[in-house]
C-alpha positions as CSV (number, residue, x, y, z in Angstrom):
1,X,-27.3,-39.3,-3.9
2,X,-25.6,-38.4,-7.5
3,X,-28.4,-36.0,-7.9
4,X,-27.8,-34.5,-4.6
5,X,-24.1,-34.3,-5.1
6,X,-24.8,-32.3,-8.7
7,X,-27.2,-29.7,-6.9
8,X,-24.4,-28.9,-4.2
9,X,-21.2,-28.4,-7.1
10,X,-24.0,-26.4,-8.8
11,X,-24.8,-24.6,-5.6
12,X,-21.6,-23.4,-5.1
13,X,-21.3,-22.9,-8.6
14,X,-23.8,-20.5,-9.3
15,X,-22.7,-18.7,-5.9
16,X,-19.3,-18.0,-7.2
17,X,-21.0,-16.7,-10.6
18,X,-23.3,-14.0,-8.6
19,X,-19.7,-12.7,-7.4
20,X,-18.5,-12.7,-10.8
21,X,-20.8,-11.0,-12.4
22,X,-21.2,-8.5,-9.9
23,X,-18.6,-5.4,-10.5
24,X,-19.4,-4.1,-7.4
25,X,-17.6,-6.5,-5.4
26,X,-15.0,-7.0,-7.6
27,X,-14.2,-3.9,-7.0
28,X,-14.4,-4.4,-3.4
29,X,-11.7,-7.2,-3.7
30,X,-9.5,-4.9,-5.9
31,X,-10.0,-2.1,-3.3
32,X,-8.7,-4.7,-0.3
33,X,-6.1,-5.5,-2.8
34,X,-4.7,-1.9,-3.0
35,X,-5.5,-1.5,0.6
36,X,-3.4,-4.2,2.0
37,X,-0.6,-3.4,-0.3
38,X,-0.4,0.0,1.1
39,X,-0.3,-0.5,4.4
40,X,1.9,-3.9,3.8
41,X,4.4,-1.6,2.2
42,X,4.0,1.1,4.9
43,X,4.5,-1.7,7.6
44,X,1.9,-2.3,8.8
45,X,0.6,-6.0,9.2
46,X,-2.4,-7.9,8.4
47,X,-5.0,-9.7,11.5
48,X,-7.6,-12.0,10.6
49,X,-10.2,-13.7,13.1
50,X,-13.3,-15.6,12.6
51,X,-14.8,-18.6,14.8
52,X,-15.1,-22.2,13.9
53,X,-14.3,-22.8,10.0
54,X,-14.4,-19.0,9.5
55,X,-11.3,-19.4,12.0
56,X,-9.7,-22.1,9.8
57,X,-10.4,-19.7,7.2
58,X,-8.5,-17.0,8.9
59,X,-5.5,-19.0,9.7
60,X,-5.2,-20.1,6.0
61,X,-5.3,-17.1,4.9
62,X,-2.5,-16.0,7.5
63,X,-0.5,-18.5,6.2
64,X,-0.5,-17.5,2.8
65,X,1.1,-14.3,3.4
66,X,3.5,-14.8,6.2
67,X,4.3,-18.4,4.4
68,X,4.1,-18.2,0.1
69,X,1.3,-18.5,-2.0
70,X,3.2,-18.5,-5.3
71,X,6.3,-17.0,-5.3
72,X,9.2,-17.9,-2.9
73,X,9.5,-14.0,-1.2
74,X,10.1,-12.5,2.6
75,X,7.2,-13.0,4.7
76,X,4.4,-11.0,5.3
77,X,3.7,-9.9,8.4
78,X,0.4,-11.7,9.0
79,X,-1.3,-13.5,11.9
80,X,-4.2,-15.3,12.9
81,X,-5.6,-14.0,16.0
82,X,-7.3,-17.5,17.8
83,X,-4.0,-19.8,17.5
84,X,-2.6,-18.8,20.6
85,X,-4.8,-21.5,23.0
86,X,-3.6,-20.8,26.2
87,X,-4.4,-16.9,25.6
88,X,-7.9,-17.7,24.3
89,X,-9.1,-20.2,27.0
90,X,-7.8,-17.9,30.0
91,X,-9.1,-14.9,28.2
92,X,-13.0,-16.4,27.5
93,X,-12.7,-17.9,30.7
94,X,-11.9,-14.5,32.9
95,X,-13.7,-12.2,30.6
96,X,-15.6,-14.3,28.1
97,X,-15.8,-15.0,24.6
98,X,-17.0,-12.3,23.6
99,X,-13.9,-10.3,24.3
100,X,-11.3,-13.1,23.2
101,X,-10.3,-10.7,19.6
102,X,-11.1,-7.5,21.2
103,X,-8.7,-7.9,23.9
104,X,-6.0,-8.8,21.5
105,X,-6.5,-6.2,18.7
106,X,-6.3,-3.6,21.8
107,X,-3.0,-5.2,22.8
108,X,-1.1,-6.4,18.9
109,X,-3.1,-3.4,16.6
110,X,-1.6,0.1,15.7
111,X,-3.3,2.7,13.3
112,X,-3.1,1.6,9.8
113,X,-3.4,-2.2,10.7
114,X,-5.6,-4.4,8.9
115,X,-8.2,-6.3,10.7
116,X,-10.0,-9.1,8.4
117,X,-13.1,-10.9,10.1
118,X,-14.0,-13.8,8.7
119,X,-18.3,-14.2,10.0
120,X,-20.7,-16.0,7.7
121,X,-23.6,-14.5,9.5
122,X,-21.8,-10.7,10.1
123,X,-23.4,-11.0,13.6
124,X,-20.7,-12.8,15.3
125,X,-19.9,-10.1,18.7
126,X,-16.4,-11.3,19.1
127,X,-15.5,-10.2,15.4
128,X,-17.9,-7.4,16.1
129,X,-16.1,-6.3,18.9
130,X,-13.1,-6.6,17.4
131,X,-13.8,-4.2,14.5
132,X,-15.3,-1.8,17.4
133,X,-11.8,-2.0,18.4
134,X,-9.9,-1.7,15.7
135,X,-11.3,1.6,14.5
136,X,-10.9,3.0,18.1
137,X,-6.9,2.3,17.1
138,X,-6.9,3.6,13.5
139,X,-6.9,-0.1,11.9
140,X,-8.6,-0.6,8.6
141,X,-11.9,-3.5,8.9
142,X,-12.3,-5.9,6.3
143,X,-15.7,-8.2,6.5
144,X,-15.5,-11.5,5.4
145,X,-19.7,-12.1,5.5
146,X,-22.9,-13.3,3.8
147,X,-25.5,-11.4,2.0
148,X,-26.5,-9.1,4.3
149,X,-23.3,-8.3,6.0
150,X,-25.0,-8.2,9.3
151,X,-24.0,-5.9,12.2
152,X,-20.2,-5.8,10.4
153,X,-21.5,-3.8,7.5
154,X,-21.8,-0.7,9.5
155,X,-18.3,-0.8,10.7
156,X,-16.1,-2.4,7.6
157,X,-14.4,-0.3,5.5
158,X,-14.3,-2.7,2.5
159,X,-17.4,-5.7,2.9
160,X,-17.2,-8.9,0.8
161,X,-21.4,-9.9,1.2
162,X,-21.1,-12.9,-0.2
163,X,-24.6,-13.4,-2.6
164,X,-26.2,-15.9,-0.4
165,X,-27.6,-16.9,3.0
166,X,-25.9,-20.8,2.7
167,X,-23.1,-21.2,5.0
168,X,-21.1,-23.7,3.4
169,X,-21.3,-21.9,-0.3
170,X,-20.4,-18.4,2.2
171,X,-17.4,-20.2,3.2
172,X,-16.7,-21.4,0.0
173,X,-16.2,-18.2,-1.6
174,X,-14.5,-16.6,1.5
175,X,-11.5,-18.7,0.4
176,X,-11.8,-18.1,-2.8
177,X,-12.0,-14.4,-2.5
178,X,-9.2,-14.7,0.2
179,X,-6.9,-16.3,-2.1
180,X,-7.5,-13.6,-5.2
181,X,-6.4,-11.1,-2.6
182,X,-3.5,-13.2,-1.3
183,X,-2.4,-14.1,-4.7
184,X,-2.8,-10.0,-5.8
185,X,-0.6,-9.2,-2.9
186,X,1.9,-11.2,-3.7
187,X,2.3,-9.9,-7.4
188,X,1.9,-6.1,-6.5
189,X,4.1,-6.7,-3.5
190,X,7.1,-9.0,-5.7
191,X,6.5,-7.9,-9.1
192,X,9.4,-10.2,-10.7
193,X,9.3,-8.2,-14.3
């Protein structure tokens, strides 16, 4: 089991090291960065949506900007579309699931929004459908995915691919990536100096 346990830290290891020492998505994350700054500052606010952990993901990450992350600061206008239960279950139930974020981003979402979608796979249709939506209104997509970026890649403006095809190591450097961003908002947004 020790063995087993080494090969997953090393796993994700070596996961996060393929983002590192690729300067085309660090780039990406600066550019998402800059993005959400901009249209933070032009007030605008920042959606995020995913299913299952991705969705934990997404509310985390909602959290850090309308909460803190380091620095005690106004609140950022941030929201994670699934928390609202009674909206999602009458919602999949008279139109289906498919619809759940789609429906939302047509009703919450004004040009120059940001929509972030969280989808290990990039094939999830209610994030896809979302994004579909979103660029209808103007909004700016951000993909939250795996290597290949699935049917998101075509329609995300900035695309985190994560370097694998490993859900768990995905997810793991989602958050991680997530919280760069968060923690780069922040500063650019409440420079202190």
């Amino acid at each position: 089991m020790q063995q087993t346990i080494r090969e997953i830290i090393q796993t994700s290891i070596d996961t996060k090291k393929n983002v590192l020492e690729n300067p085309e998505l660090l780039h990406r994350i600066q550019q998402i960065v800059e993005a959400m700054v901009a249209a933070l500052k032009n007030g605008n606010k920042v959606l995020f949506c995913g299913n299952g952990g991705s969705a934990a993901d997404a509310q985390h990450l909602a959290a850090e900007l309308s909460g803190r992350f380091y620095t005690d600061r106004d609140p950022l206008p941030s929201e994670a579309l699934h928390c609202n239960s009674s909206y999602l279950t009458a919602v999949a139930n008279d139109y289906g699931y498919d619809v759940v974020y789609s429906r939302l981003i047509k009703g919450l979402g004004k040009q120059g929004d940001i929509l972030v979608g969280l989808s290990t796979s990039g094939n999830s249709t209610n994030i896809v459908k979302a994004m579909e939506q979103a660029r209808q209104l103007g909004m700016i997509n951000v993909g939250f995915t795996g290597e290949t970026g699935g049917a998101m890649k075509d329609i995300c403006d900035h695309l985190i691919n994560v370097p694998s095809k490993d859900t768990p190591r995905i997810q793991e450097v989602h958050i991680m990536v997530g919280h760069i961003v968060c923690q780069l908002v922040e500063e650019q947004l409440f420079k202190t100096n």
